[in-house]
C-alpha positions as CSV (number, residue, x, y, z in Angstrom):
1,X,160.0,205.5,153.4
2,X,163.4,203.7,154.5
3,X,165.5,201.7,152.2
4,X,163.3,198.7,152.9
5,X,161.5,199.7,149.6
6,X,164.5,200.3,147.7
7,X,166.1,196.6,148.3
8,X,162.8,194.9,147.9
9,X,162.2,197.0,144.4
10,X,166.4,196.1,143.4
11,X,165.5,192.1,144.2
12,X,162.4,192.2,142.4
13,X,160.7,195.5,140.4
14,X,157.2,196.3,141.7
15,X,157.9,194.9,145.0
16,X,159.0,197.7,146.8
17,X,155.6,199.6,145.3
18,X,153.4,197.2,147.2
19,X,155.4,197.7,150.5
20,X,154.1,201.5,150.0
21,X,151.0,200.9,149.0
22,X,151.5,201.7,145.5
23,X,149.3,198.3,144.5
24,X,148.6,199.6,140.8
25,X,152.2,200.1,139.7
26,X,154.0,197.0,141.8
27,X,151.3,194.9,139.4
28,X,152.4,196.7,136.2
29,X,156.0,196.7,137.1
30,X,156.1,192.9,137.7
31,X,153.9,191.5,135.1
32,X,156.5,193.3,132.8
33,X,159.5,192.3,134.5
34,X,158.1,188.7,134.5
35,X,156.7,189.0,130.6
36,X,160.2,189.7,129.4
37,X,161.9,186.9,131.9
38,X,159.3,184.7,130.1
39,X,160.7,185.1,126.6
40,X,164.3,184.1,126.9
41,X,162.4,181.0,129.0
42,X,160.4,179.9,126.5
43,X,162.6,180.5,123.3
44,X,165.8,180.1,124.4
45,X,167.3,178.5,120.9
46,X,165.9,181.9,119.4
47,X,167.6,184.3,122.1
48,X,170.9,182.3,121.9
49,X,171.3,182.4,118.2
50,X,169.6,186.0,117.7
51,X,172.8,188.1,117.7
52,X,174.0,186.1,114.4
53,X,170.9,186.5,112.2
54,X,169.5,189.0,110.7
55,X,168.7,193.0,112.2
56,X,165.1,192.4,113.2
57,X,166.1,189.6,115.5
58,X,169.2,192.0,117.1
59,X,167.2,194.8,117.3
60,X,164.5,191.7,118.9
61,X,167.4,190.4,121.7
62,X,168.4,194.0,122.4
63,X,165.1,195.4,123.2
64,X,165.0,192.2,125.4
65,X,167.9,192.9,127.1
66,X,167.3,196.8,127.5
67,X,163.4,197.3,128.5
68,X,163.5,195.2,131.8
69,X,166.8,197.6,132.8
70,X,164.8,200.1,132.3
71,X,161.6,198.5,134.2
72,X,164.0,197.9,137.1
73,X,165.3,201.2,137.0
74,X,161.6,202.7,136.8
75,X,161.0,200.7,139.1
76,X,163.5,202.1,141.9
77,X,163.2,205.9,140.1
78,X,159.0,205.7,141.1
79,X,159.7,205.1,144.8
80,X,162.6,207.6,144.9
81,X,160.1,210.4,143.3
82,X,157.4,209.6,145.7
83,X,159.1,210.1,148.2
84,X,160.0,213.6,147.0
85,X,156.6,214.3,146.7
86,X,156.0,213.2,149.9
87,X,158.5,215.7,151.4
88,X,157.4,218.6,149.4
89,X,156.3,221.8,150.6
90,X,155.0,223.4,147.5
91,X,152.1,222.3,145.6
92,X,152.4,219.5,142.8
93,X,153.3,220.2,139.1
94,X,150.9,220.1,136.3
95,X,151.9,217.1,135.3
96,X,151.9,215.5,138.7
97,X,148.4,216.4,139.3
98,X,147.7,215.3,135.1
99,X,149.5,212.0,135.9
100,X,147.1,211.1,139.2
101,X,144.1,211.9,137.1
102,X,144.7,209.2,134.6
103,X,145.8,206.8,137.0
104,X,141.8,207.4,138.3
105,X,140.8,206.3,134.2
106,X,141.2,202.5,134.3
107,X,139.7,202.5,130.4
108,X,142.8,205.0,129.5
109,X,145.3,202.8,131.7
110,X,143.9,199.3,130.2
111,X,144.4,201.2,126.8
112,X,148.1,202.4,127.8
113,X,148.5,198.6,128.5
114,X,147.3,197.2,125.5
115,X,149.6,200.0,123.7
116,X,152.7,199.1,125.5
117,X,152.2,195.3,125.3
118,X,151.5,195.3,121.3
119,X,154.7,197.4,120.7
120,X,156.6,195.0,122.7
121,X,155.1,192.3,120.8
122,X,156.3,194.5,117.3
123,X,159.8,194.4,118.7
124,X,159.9,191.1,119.6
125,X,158.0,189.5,117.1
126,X,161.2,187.0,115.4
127,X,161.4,186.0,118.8
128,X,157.8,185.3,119.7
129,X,156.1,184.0,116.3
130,X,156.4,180.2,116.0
131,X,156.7,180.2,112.1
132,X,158.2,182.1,109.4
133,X,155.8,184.6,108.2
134,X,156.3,184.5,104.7
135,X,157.5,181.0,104.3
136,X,155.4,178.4,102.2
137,X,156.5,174.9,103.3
138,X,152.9,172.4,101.9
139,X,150.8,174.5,101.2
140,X,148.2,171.7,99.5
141,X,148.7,169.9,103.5
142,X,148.3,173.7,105.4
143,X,146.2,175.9,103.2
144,X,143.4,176.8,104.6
145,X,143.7,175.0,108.3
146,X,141.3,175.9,111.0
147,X,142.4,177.3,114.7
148,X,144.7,174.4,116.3
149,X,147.1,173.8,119.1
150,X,149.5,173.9,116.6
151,X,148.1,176.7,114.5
152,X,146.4,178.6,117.2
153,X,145.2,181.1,114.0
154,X,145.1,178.9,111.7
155,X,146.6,179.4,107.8
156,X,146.2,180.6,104.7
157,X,145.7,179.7,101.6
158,X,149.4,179.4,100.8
159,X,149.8,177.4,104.2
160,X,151.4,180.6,106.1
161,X,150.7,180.9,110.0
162,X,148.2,184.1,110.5
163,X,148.9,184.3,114.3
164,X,153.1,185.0,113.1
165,X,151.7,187.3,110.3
166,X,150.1,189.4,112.5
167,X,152.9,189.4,114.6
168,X,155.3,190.8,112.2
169,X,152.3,192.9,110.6
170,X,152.5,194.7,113.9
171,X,155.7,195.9,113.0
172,X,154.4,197.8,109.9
173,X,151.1,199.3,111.0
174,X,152.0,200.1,114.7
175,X,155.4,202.1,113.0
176,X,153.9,203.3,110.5
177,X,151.0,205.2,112.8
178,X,153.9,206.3,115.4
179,X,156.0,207.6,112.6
180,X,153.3,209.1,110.3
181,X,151.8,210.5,113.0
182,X,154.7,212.5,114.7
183,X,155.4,214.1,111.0
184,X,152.0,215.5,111.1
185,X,152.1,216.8,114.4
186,X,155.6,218.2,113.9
187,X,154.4,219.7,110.5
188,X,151.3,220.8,112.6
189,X,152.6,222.3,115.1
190,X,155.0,224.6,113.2
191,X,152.6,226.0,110.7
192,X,149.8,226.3,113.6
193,X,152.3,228.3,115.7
194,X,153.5,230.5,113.4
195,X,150.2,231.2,112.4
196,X,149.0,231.9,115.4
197,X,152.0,233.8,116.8
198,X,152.9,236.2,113.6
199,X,149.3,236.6,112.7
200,X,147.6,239.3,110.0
201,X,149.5,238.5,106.5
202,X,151.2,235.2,108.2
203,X,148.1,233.9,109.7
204,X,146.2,234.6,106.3
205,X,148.7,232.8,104.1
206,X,149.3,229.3,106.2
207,X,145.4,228.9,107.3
208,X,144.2,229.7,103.4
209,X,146.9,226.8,102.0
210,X,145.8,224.8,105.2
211,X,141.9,225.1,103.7
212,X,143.4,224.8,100.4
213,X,144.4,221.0,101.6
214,X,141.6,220.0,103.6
215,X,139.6,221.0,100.6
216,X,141.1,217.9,98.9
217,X,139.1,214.2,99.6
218,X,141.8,212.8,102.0
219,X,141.3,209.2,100.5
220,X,140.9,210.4,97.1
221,X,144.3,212.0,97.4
222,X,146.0,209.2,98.9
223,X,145.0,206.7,96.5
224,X,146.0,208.9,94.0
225,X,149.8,209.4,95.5
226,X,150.4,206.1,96.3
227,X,149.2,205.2,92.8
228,X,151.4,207.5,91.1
229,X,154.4,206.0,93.4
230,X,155.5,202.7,94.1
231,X,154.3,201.7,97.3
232,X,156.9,201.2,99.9
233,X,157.1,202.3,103.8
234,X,158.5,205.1,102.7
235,X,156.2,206.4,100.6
236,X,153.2,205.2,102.5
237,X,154.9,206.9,105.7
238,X,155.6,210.1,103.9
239,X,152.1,210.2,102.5
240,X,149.9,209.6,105.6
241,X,152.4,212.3,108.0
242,X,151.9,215.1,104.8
243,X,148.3,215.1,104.9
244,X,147.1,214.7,108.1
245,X,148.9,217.7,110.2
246,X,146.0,220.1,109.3
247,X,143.7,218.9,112.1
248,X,146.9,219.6,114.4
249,X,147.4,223.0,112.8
250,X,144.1,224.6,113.6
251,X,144.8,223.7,117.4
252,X,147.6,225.0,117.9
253,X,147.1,227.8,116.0
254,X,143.7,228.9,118.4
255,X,145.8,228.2,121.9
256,X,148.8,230.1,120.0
257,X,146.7,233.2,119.6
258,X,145.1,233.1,123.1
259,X,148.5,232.8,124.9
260,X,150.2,235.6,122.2
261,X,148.6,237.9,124.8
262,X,149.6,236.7,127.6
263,X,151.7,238.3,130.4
264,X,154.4,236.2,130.1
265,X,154.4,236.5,126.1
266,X,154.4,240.0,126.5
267,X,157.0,240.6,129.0
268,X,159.4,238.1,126.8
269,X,158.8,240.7,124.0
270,X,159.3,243.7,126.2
271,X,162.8,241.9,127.1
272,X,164.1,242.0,123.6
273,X,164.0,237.9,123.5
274,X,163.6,236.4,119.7
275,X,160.5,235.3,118.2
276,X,162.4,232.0,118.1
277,X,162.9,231.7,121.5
278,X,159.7,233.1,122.6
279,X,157.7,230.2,120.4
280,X,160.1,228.0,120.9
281,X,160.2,228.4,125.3
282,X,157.4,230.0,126.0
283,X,154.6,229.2,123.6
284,X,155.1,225.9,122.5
285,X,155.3,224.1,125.9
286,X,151.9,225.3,126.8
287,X,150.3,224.0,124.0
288,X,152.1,220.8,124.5
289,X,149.1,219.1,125.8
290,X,146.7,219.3,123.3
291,X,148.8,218.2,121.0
292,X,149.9,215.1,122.9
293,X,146.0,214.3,122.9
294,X,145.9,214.7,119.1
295,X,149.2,212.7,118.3
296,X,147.1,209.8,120.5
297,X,144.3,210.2,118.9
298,X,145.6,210.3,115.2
299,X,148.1,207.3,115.6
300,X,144.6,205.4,115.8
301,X,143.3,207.0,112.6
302,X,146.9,206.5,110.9
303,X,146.7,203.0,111.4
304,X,143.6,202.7,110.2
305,X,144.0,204.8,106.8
306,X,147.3,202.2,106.1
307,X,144.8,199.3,107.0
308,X,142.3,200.8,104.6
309,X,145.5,201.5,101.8
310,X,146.2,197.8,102.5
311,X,142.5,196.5,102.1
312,X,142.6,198.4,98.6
313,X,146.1,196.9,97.4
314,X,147.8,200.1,97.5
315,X,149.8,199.2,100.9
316,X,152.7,197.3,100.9
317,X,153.0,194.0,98.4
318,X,152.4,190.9,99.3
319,X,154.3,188.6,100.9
320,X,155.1,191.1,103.2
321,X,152.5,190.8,106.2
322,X,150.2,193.8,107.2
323,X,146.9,193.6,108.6
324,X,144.9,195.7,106.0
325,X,146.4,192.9,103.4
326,X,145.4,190.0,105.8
327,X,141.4,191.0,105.7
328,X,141.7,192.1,102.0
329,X,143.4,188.0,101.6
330,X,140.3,186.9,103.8
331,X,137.4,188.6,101.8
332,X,137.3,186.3,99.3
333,X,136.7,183.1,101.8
334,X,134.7,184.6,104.7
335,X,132.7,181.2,105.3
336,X,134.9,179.1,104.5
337,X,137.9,180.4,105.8
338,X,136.9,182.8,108.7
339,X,139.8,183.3,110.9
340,X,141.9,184.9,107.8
341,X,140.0,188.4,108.1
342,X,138.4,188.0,111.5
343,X,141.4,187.7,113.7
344,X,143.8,190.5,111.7
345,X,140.6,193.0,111.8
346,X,140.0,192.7,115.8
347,X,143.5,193.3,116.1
348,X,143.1,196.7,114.5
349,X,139.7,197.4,116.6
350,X,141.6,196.6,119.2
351,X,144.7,198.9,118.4
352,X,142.8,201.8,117.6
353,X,140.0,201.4,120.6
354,X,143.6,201.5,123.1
355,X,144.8,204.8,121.6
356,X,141.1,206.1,121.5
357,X,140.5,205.6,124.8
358,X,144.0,206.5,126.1
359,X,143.7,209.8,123.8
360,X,139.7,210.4,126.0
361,X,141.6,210.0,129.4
362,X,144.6,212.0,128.3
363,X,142.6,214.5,127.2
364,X,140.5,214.5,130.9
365,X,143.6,214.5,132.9
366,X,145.1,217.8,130.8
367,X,142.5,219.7,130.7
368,X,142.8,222.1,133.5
369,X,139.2,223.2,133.5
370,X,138.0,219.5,134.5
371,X,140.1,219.6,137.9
């Protein structure tokens, strides 16, 4: 490769990857670099006086700061580990040949990209939303204003901005599906590979309490717990992560009791090694993909349970902005008043068709029997 490459990539991220050929990536790499160069451009007054307000506009100038070290250092990392693979006289690992099979999926990859660009957005939404989200300045001038250059959403009936609502509504659904969702694979994972590794009496008990919760109407029971608690991200968190990991539980449980009798399970036994260790290094990481597919898969559905809490005022309370609360505000003025539930519900189709169809090509590129 040379250090040709190398410099070209330090000056500017991507470039080195379209000296090699790597077309694809140098693209991705500099329309990132250059999105994040774009912000301090654009709102400078924002970025200068960020460190002195309040912690979502820190945590906002920090991720500003940090992701495009870590672009450039991606950048520079990708050419370094092709090159490796280049000079390698082995075959490729599973994840080597995984990771060139989705690059071959441009549905998955626009869906990655839509995923990556909306949590950046979540991060640096103080810095990016023109108005205050929650702030009512005239509302009897704005209520109620149609799509405009200076309203490029339009407003609400209290005179609020709905393109800087859904901004900062980002924040909540997007962290609420990452979060919720790694609790229920977590949760998930656990019972599903004890199950499946201990079997007979411990099999019996965890899958019989797992039927005994599927056996409950999901929305029922989470209308009913967020009724008896006052709804907060906490609760709502808690309460979407506790009742979803059954899905994740039978799957790991039926690769857990197909790899129980494996060789290498078997000769970790024969060694004396703990059933803690042999879950723990053995078991687990070669179950590890189908549970990635799932925890894609679900953040979707997460996201749009919360929508569907939201839509039925058992979310979070107004004024704080989330996009199940936007198209439950818009209901009650769809002709008049279109853009309040039309734009904040294509934002969640459009969420939830990324992670779907992320979750579809990670789910080709893992699955060994599709090679």
């Amino acid at each position: 490769m040379g250090r040709a490459p190398l410099i070209a990539s330090a000056l500017l991220p991507g470039l080195g990857q379209f000296i090699v050929g790597a077309r694809g990536a140098g693209i991705s790499i500099v329309l990132a670099w250059l999105a994040f160069l774009a912000v301090p451009v654009f709102a400078w007054d924002r970025v200068r006086t960020a460190w002195n307000g309040p912690l979502d506009q820190r945590i906002a100038l920090i991720t500003l700061v940090i992701v495009p070290l870590l672009v450039w250092a991606g950048a520079l990392r990708h050419l370094v580990a092709r090159e490796r693979r280049r000079g390698r006289t082995h075959g490729d690992s599973q994840w080597d040949i995984a990771l060139r099979r989705l690059r071959t999926k441009p549905m998955a990859l626009a869906g990655l990209w839509v995923i990556a660009t909306l949590y950046a957005v979540a991060l640096l939404a103080p810095l990016l939303a023109p108005y205050d989200p929650i702030a009512q300045p005239d509302i009897v001038r704005l209520a109620y204003l149609p799509p405009s250059t200076e309203y490029p959403l339009g407003t609400d009936r209290f005179g609020r901005d709905v393109l800087s609502r859904i901004l900062y509504g980002a924040r909540i659904s997007l962290a609420i599906g990452f979060i919720a969702t790694a609790i229920s694979v977590t949760v998930g994972t656990a019972v599903g590979a004890l199950a499946g590794y201990f079997g007979r009496l411990v099999d019996s008990v965890l899958m019989r309490f797992t039927d005994v919760v599927l056996a409950f109407p999901r929305l029922i029971l989470l209308i009913l717990i967020v009724a008896l608690f006052e709804p907060s991200l906490t609760v709502i968190i808690l309460v979407l992560g506790l009742t979803q990991w059954p899905a994740t539980t039978r799957i790991v449980r039926g690769e857990v009791l197909s790899l129980r009798e494996r060789e290498f399970v078997q000769a970790a036994r024969a060694l004396g090694f703990r059933h803690s260790r042999i879950i723990l290094r053995h078991v687990l990481p070669n179950v590890i993909a189908p549970v990635i597919v799932t925890a894609t898969l679900g953040i979707g559905n997460t996201i749009v349970l919360e929508a569907g809490l939201a839509f039925l005022g058992l979310g979070l309370q107004p004024p704080t902005p989330t996009w199940g609360e936007m198209v439950n505000a818009g209901r009650e003025n769809l002709l008049g008043a279109w853009w309040l539930a039309t734009f904040p519900g294509l934002t969640i189709v459009l969420v939830v068709l990324a992670f779907n169809v992320l979750g579809d090509g990670l789910r080709d590129a893992l699955d060994p029997r599709l090679r």
